[in-house]
C-alpha positions as CSV (number, residue, x, y, z in Angstrom):
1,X,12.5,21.1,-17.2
2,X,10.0,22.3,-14.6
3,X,9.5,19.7,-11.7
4,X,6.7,19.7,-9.9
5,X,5.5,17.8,-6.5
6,X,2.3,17.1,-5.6
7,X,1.4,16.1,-1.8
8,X,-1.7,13.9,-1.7
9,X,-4.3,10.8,-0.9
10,X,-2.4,8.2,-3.2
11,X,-4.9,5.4,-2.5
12,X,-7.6,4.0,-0.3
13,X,-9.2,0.5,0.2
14,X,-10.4,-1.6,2.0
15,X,-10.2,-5.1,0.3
16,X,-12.3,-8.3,0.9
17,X,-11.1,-10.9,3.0
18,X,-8.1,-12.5,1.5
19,X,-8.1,-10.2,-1.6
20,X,-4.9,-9.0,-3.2
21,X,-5.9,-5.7,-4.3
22,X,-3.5,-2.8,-6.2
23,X,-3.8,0.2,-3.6
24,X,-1.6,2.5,-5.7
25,X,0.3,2.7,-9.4
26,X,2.7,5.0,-9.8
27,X,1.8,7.0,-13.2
28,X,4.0,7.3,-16.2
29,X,6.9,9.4,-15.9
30,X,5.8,10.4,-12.1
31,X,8.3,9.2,-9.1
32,X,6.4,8.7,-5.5
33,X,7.7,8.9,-1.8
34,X,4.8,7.2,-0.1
35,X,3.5,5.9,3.3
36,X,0.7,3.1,4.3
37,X,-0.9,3.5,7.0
38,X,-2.8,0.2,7.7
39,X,-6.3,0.4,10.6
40,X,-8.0,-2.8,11.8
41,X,-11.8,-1.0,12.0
42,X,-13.1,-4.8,13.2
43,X,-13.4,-5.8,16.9
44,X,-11.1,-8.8,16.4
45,X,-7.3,-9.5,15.8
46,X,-6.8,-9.3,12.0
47,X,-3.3,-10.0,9.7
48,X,-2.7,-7.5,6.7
49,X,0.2,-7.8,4.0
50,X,1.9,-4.8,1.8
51,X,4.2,-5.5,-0.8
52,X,6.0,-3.6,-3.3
53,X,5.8,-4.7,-7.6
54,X,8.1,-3.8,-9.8
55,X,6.4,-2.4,-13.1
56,X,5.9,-5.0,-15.5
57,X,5.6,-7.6,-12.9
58,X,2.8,-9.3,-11.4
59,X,2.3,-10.0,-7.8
60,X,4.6,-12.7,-5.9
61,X,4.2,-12.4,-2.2
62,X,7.2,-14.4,-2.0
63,X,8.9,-11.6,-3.9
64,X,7.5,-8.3,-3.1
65,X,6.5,-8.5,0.4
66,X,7.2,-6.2,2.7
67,X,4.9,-6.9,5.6
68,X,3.5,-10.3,5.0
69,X,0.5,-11.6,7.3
70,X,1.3,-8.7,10.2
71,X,-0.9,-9.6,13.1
72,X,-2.8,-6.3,13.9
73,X,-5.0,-5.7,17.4
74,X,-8.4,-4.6,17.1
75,X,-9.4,-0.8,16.3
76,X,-5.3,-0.1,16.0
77,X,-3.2,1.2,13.5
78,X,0.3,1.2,12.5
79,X,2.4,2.6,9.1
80,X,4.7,1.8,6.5
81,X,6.6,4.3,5.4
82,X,9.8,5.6,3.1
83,X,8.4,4.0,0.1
84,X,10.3,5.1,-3.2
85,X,8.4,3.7,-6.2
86,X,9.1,5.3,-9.8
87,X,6.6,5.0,-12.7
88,X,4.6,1.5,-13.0
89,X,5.4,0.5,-10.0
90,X,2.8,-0.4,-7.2
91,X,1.8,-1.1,-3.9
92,X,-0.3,-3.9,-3.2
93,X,-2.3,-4.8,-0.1
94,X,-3.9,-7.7,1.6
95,X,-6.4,-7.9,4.6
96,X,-6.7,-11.5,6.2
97,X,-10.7,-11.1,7.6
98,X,-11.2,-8.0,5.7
99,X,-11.2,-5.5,8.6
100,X,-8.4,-3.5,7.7
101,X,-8.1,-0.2,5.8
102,X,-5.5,1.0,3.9
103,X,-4.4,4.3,2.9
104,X,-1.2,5.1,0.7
105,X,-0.2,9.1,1.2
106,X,2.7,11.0,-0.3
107,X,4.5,13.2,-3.1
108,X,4.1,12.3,-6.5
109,X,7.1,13.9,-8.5
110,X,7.0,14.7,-12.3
């Protein structure tokens, strides 16, 4: 079987304050090697979260966290990366004040 690999803009958002929002699902038989990279565009101190869900699962913070309520300065940035996700699963995000953008970039495999 042919594999092939795409390199791409996975996912982009930038979610209301203290909204849990689904920045990226990995499609059906598709495997993903992805970054976040998370930007506070506000003039204030912010907090952000990224978590991980396994397919069939719903959110739990307290389960899938990965970065969970980060502080983050002003106009900075910073990244999560080596993310290995295989089909279903997702990458969820959370801005405290709303003022931070995230984008998910990688390879999707299938």
């Amino acid at each position: 079987m042919d594999m092939g690999t795409d390199g791409k803009i996975l996912g982009q958002n930038k979610p209301a304050a203290d909204t849990d929002v689904a920045l990226y699902t990995v499609p059906a038989a598709t495997e993903c090697l992805a970054s976040v990279f998370v930007c506070n565009v506000s003039a204030v101190q912010e907090t952000f979260r990224v978590g991980t869900v396994k397919s069939g699962n719903a959110l739990d913070w307290d389960r899938d966290a990965i970065m969970f309520d980060v502080p983050i300065n002003p106009n900075s940035s910073t990244q999560v990366t080596g993310l290995a996700l295989g089909a279903g699963e997702a990458i969820h995000v959370r801005s405290g004040d709303g003022g931070v953008v995230f984008n998910a970039i990688g390879l999707e495999t299938t």
